[in-house]
C-alpha positions in Angstrom: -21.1 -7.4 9.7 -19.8 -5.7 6.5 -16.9 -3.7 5.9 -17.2 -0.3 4.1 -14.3 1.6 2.7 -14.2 5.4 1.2 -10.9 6.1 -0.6 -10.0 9.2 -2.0 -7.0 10.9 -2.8 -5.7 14.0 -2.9 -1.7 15.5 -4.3 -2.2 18.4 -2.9 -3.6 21.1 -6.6 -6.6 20.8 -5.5 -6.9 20.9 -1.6 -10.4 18.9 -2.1 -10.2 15.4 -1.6 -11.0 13.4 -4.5 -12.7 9.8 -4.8 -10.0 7.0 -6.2 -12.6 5.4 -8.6 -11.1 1.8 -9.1 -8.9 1.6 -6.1 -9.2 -2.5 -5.2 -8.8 -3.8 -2.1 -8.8 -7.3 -0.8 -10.3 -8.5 2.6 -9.5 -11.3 4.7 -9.9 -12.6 8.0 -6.4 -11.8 9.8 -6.2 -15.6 11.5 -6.2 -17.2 7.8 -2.7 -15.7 7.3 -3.6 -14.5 3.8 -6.3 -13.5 1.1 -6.3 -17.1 -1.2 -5.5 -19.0 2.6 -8.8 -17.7 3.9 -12.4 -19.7 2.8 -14.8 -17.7 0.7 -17.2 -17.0 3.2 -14.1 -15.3 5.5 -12.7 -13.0 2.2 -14.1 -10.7 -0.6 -12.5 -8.5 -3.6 -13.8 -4.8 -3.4 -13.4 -2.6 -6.2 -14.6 1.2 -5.6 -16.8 3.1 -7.3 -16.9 6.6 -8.9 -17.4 7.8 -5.4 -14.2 6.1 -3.6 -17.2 3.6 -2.4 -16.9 -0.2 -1.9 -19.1 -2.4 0.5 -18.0 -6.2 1.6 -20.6 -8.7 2.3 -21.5 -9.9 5.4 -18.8 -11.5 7.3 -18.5 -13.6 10.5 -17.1 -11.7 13.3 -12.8 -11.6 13.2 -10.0 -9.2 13.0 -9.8 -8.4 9.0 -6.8 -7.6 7.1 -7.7 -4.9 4.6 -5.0 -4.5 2.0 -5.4 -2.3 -1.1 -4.0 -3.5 -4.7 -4.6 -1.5 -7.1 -4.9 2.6 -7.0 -4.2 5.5 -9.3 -0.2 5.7 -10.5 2.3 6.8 -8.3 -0.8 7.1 -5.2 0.0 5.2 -2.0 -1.7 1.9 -1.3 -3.1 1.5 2.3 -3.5 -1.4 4.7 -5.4 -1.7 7.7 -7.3 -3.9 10.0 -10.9 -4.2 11.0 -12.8 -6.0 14.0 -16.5 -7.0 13.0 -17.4 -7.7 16.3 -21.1 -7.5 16.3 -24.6 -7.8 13.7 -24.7 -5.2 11.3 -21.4 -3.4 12.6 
């Protein structure tokens, strides 16, 4: 399975969310411990679109540590985890 993130962010001017265009995150399968631990085929570097958008490829099943490093100034960064538990999930 892949994983697929939508970030946007919002301060509260505009009430409408709006997509963080170059918000990075990195993925890695929990059980290596960390990012540059984990083998290439169990990590990627996502980097998001003009739309908030980023797409992973595939990945064996796991629990996934999702951990954004780099957003707009003074925006949070989030972190999160993800279970690919089946094809195409």
């Amino acid at each position: 399975g892949n994983i697929a993130i939508i970030k946007h962010t919002d301060d509260g001017e505009t009430q409408v969310e709006t997509p963080e265009e170059g918000a990075e995150f990195e993925i890695y399968l929990k059980s290596a411990g960390s990012y540059e631990n984990a083998k290439e085929s169990e990590r990627d570097y996502l980097v998001c679109d003009e739309n908030g958008y980023c797409q992973s490829v595939d990945l064996p099943y796991g629990i996934y540590s999702v951990r954004q490093t780099l957003g707009w100034p003074g925006r949070e960064l989030i972190e999160f985890e993800v279970y690919i538990a089946q094809d195409g999930q």
